[in-house]
MDTraj code that builds the backbone (N, CA, C; nanometers):
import mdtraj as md
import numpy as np

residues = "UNK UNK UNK UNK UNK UNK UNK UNK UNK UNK UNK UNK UNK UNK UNK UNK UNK UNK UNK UNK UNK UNK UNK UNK UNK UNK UNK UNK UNK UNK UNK UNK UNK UNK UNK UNK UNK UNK UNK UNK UNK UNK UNK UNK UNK UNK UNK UNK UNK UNK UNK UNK UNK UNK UNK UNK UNK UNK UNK UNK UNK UNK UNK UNK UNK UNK UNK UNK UNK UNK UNK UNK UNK UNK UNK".split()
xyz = np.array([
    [11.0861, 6.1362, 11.0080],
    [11.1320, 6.0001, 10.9995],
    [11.2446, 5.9923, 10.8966],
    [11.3282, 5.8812, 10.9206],
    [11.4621, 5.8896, 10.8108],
    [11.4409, 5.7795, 10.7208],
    [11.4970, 5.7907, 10.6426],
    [11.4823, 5.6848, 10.5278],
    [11.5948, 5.6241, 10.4999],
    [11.6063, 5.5105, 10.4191],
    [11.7288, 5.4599, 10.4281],
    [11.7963, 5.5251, 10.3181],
    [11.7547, 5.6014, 10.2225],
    [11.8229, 5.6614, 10.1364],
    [11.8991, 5.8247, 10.1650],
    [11.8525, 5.8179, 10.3451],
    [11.9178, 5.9822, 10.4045],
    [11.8134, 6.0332, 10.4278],
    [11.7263, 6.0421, 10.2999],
    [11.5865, 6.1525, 10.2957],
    [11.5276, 6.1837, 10.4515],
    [11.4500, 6.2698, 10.4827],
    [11.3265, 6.2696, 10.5748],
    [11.2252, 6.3252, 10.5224],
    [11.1116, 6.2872, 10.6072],
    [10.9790, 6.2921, 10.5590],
    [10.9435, 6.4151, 10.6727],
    [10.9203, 6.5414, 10.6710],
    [10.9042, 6.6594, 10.7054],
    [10.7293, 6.6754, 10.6928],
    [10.6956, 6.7478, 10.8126],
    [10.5711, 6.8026, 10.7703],
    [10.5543, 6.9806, 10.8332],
    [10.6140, 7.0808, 10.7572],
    [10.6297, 7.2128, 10.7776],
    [10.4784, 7.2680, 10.7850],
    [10.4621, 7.3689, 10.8746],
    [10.3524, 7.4811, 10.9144],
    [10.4163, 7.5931, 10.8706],
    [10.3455, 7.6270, 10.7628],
    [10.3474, 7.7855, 10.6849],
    [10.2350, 7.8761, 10.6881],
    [10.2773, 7.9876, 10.7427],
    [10.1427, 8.1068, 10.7393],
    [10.1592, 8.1842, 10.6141],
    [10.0668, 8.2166, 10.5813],
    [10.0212, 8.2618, 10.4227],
    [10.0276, 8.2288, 10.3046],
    [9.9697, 8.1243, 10.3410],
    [9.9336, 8.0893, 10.1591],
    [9.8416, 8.0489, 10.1649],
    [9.7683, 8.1154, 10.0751],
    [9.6488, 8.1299, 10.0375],
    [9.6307, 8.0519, 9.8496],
    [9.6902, 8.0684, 9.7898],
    [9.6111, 8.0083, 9.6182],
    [9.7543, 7.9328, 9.6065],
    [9.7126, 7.8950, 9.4374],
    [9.7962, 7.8236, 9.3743],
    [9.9338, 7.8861, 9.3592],
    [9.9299, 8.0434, 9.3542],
    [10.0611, 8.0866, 9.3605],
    [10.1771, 8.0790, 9.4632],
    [10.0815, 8.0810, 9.5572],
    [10.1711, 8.0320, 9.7210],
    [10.2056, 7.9065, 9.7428],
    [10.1434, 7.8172, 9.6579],
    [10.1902, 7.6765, 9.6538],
    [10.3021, 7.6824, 9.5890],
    [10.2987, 7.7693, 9.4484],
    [10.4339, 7.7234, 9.3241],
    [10.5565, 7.8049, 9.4204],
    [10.5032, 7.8993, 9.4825],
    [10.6434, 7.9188, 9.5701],
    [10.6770, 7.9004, 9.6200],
    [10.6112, 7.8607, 9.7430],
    [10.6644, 7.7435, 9.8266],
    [10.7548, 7.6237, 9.7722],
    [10.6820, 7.5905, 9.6654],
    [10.7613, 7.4555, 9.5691],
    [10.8809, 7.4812, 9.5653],
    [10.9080, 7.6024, 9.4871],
    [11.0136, 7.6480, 9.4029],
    [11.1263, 7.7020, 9.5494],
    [11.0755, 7.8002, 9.6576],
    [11.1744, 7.7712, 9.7294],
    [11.2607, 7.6923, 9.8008],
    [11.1521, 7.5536, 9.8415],
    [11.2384, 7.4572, 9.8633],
    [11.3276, 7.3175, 9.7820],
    [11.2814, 7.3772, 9.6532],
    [11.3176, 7.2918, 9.5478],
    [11.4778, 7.3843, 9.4888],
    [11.4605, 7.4989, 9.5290],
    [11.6227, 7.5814, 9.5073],
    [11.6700, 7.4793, 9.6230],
    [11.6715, 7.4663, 9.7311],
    [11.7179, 7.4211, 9.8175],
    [11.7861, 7.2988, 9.7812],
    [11.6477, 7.1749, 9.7745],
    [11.7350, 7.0624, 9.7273],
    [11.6053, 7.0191, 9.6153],
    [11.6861, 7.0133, 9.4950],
    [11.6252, 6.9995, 9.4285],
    [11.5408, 6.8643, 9.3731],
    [11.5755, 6.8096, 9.4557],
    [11.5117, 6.6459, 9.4349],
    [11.3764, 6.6082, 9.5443],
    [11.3916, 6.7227, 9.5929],
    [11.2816, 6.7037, 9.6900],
    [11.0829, 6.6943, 9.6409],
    [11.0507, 6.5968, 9.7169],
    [10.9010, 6.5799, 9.7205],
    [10.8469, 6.6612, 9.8156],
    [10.7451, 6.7895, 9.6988],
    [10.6759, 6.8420, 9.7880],
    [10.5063, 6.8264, 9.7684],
    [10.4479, 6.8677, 9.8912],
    [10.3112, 6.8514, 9.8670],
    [10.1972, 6.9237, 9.9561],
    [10.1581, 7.0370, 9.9013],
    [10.1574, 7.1776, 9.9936],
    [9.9935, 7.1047, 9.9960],
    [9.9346, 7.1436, 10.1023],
    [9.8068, 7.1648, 10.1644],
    [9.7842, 7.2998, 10.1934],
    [9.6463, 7.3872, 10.1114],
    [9.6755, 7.5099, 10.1320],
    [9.5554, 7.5198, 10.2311],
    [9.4778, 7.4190, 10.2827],
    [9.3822, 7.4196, 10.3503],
    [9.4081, 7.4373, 10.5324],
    [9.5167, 7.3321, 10.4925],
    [9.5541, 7.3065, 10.6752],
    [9.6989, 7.4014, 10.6642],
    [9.8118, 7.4595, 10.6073],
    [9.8679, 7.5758, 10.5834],
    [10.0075, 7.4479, 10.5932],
    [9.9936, 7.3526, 10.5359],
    [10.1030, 7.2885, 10.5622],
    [10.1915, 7.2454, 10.4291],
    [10.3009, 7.2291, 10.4596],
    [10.3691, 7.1740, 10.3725],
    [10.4228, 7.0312, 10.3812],
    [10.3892, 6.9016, 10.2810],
    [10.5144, 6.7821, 10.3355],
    [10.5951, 6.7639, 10.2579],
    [10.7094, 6.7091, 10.3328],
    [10.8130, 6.7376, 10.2324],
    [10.9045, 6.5997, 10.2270],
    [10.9648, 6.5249, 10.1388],
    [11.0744, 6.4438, 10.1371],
    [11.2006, 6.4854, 10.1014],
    [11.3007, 6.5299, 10.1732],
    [11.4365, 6.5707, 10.1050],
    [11.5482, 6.5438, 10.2182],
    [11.6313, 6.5910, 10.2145],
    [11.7863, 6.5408, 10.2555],
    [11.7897, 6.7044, 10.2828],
    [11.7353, 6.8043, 10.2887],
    [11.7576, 6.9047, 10.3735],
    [11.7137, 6.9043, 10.4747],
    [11.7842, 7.0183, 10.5912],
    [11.7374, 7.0472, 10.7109],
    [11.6165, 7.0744, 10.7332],
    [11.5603, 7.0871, 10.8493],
    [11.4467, 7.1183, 10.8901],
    [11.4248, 7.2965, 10.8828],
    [11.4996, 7.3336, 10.9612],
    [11.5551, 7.4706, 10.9869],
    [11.6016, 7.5453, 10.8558],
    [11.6585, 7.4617, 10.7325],
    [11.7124, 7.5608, 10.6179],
    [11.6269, 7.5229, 10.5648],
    [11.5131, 7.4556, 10.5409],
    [11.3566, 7.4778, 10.4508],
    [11.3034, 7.5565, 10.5305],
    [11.2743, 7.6000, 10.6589],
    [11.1939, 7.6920, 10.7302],
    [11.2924, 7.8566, 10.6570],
    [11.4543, 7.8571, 10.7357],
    [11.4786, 7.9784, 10.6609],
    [11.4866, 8.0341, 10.5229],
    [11.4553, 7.8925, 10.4310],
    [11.4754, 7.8960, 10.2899],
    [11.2930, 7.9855, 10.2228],
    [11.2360, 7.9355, 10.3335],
    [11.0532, 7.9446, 10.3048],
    [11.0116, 8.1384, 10.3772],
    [11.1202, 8.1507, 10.4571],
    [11.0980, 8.2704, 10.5091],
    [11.1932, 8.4016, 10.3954],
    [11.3064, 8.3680, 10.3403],
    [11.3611, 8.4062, 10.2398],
    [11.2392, 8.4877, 10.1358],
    [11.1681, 8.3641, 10.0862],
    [11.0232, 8.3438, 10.0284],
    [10.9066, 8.4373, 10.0476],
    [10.9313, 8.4664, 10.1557],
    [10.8026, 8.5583, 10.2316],
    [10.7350, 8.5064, 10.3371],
    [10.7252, 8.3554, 10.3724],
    [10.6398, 8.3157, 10.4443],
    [10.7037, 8.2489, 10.5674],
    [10.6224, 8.2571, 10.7146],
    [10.6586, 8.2003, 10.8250],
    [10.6195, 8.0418, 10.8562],
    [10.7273, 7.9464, 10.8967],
    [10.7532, 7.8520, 10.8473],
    [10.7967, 7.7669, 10.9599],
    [10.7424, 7.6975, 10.9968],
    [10.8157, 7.5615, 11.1400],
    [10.8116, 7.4536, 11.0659],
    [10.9001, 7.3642, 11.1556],
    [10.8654, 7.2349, 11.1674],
    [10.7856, 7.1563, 11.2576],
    [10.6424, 7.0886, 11.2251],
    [10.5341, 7.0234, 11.3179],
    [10.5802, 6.9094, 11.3858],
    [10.5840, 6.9091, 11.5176],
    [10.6269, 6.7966, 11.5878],
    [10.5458, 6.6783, 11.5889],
    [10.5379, 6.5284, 11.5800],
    [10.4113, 6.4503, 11.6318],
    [10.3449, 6.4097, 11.4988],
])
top = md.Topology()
chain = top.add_chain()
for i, resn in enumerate(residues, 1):
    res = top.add_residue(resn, chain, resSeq=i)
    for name in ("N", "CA", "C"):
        top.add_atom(name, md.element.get_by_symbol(name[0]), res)
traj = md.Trajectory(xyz[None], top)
């Protein structure tokens, strides 16, 4: 969804992460990206949500950079 400030509200599917460390990296890779971004990893359901003004596709290749495999959830 878009926001009126540009942002979108993203909800990414990531395989492997497992603890708190896979969360801070996840963070940290998409926060190199754009750094103003709201993230908020679920390590239960393997998801990530996200608020930022980046692509869909350059947080997925930014998260694979990272180590981990990465979509965007449709719906």
């Amino acid at each position: 969804m878009d926001r009126a400030d540009g942002r979108m509200d993203l909800t990414m599917k990531v395989e492997g992460m497992t603890c708190g460390g896979c969360a801070a990296a996840v963070t940290k890779a998409i926060r190199r990206l754009d750094p103003e971004a709201e993230v908020s990893v679920d390590l239960e359901r393997g998801q990530v949500a996200v608020v930022t003004g980046a692509q869909a596709l350059d947080i997925a290749q930014a998260l694979g950079r990272a180590g981990y495999d990465a979509e965007a959830m449709t719906g």
